[in-house]
C-alpha positions as CSV (number, residue, x, y, z in Angstrom):
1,X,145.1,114.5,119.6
2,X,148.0,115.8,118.0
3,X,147.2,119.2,117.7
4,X,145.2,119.9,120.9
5,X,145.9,123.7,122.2
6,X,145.5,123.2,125.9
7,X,144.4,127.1,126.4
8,X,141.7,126.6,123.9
9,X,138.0,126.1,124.7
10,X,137.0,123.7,122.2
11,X,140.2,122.0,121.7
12,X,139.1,120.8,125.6
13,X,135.3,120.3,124.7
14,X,136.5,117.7,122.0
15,X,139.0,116.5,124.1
16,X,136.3,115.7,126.5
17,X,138.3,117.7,129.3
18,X,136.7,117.6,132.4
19,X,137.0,120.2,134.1
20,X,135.1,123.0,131.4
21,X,132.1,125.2,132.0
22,X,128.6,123.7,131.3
23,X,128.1,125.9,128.6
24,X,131.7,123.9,126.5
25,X,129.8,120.4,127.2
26,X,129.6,118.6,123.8
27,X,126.1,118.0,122.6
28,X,127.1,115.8,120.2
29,X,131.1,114.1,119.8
30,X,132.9,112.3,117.2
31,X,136.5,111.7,118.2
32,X,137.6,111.3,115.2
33,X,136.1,114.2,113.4
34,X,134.3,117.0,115.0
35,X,132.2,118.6,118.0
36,X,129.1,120.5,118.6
37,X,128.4,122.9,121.7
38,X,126.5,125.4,122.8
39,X,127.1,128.7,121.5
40,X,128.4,131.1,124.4
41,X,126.8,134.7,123.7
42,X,124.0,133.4,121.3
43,X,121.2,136.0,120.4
44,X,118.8,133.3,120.3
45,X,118.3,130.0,121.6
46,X,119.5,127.1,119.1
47,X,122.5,129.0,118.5
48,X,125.3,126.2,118.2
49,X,129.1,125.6,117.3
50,X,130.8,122.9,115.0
51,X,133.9,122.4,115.3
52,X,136.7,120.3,114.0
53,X,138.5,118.0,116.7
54,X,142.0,119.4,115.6
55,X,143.0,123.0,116.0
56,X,142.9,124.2,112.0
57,X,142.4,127.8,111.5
58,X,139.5,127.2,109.0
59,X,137.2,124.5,108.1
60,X,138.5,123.8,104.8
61,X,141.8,123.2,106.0
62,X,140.0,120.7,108.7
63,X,138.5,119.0,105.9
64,X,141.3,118.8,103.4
65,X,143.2,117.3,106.8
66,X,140.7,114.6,107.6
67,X,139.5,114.1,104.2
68,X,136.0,114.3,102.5
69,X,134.8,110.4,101.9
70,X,132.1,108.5,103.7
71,X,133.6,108.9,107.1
72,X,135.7,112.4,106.6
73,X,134.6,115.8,108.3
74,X,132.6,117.1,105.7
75,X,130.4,114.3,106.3
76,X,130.4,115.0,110.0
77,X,129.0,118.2,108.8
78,X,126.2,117.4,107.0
79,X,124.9,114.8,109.6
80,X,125.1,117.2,112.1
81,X,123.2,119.9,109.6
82,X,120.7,117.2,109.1
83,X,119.6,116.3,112.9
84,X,119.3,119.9,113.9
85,X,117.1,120.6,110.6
86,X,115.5,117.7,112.3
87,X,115.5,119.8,115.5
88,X,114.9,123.2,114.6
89,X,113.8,123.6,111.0
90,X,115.6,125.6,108.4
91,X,119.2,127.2,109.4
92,X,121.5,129.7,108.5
93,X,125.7,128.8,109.1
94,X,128.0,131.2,108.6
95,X,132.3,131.1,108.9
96,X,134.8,133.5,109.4
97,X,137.4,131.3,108.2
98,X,140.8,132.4,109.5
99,X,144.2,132.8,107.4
100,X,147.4,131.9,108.3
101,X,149.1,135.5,108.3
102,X,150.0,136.7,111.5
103,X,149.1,140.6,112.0
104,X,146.2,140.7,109.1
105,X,142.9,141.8,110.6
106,X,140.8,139.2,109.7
107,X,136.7,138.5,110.9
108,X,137.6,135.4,112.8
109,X,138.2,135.9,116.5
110,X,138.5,132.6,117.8
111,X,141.4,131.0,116.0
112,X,140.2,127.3,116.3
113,X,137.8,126.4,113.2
114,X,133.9,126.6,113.9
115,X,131.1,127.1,111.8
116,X,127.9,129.4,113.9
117,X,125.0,127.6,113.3
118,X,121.1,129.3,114.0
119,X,117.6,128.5,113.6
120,X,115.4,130.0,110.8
121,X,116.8,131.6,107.7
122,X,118.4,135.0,108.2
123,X,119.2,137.5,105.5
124,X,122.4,138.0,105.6
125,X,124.7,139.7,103.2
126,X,126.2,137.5,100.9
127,X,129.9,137.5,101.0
128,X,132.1,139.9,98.9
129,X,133.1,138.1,95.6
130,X,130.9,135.3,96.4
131,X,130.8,132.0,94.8
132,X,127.4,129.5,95.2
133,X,127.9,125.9,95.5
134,X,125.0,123.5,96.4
135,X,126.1,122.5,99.9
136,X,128.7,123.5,102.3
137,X,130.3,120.2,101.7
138,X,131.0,121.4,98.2
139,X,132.2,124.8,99.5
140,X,134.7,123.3,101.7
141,X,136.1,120.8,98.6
142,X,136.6,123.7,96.6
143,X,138.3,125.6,98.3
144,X,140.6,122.8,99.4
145,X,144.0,124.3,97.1
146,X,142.9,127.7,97.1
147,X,144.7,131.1,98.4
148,X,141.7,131.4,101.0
149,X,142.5,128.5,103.1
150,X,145.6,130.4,103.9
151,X,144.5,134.0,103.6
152,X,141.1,133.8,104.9
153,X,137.8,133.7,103.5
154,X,133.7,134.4,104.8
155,X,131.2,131.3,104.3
156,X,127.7,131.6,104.9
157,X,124.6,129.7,103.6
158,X,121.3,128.0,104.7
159,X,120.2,124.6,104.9
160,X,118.2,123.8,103.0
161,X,119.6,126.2,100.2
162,X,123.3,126.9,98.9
163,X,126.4,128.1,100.5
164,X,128.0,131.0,99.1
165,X,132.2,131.5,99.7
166,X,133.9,134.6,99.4
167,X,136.8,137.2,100.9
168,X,137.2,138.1,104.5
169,X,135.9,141.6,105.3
170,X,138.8,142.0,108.1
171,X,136.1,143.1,111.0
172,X,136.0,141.1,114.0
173,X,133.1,138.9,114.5
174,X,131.5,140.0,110.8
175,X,128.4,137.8,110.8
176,X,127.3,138.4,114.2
177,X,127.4,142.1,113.8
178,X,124.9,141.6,111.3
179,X,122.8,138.9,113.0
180,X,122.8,141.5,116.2
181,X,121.6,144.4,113.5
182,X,118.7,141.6,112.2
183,X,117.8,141.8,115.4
184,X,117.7,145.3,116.2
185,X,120.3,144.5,118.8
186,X,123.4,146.2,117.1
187,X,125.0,146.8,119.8
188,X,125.1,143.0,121.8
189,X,127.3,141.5,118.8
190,X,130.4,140.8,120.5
191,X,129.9,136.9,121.9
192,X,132.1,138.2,125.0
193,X,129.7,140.7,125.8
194,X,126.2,138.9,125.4
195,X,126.0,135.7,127.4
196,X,122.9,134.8,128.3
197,X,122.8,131.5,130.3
198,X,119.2,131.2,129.9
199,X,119.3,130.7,126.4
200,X,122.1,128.4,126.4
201,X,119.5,126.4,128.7
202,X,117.3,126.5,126.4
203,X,119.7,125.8,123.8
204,X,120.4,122.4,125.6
205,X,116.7,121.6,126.3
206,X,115.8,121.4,122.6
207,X,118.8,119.7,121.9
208,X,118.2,116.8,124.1
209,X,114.3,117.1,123.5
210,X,113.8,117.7,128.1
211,X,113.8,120.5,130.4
212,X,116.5,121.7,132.5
């Protein structure tokens, strides 16, 4: 893996790095494109990540990297999307895509690409400026040549519904703040903050269709 970060928590879950907490244990692996884990400071249990195997800075870039055909990343999305629907039910993903300009504040806090993924479908405000595209596979292929890959940009959508792309707010951790204030929680955004190892049990449980 040519772009592994060695510092970087889910640069080591997709590397398969043995020596990471429980909670960075991939649920679901493919080498070649992406990795799913628990989420660390979910609000609810089923709260997941998907990331891409490489370190990108946003998914779009991941995707314009490892291309979009029958076997690309975008793919890799949408399969996942489609077991935990299986799973779950309906979802709501959100990014805060990172840019490439050191210094901007930007919502992104983690710099390695991943897309929050949560049971049921939360109203969430759409993103400034936004555009709708069908799927988030179609979000990511257009904005594969566009300034946001490098400056930035906020995704969020539901599945099953459409994904809707626009500019970065430049506050840290955007989405959650709002999911926290959803659930009259305001205050337990910050992922660092709100661990609860329970739920991340739980998390796993469903996943894997057991008890732990």
């Amino acid at each position: 893996m040519s772009d592994l970060e060695p510092a970087c928590f889910l640069c080591r879950a997709a590397a398969g790095a043995t020596d990471i907490p429980w909670t960075d244990r991939p649920l679901w692996l493919d080498p070649r494109y992406g990795v799913l884990v628990p989420g660390l400071g979910g609000l609810s249990a089923g709260y997941v990540l998907l990331a891409p195997v490489d370190h990108h800075h946003n998914l779009a870039s991941a995707s314009l990297d490892t291309g979009g055909g029958a076997d690309g990343f975008t793919d890799f999305v949408h399969a996942l999307l489609t077991y935990l629907r299986a799973k779950m039910g309906s979802l709501t993903y959100w990014e805060h895509g990172g840019g490439y300009r050191p210094g901007v504040r930007s919502s992104a806090c983690v710099e390695h690409a991943h897309l929050h993924i949560v049971p049921g479908t939360l109203d969430l405000p759409l993103p400034p400026g936004h555009r709708s595209y069908p799927s988030i596979g179609r979000a990511l292929a257009a904005l594969v040549g566009r300034s946001e890959v490098k400056d930035g940009y906020l995704l969020m959508g539901h599945s099953p519904g459409h994904c809707f792309v626009g500019r970065d707010v430049g506050i840290s951790q955007y989405y959650r703040r709002e999911w926290a204030r959803l659930l009259g929680r305001a205050d337990e955004w910050d992922y660092l903050l709100s661990e609860d190892p329970e739920l991340t049990r739980k998390t796993i449980a469903a996943f894997f269709d057991r008890q732990i």
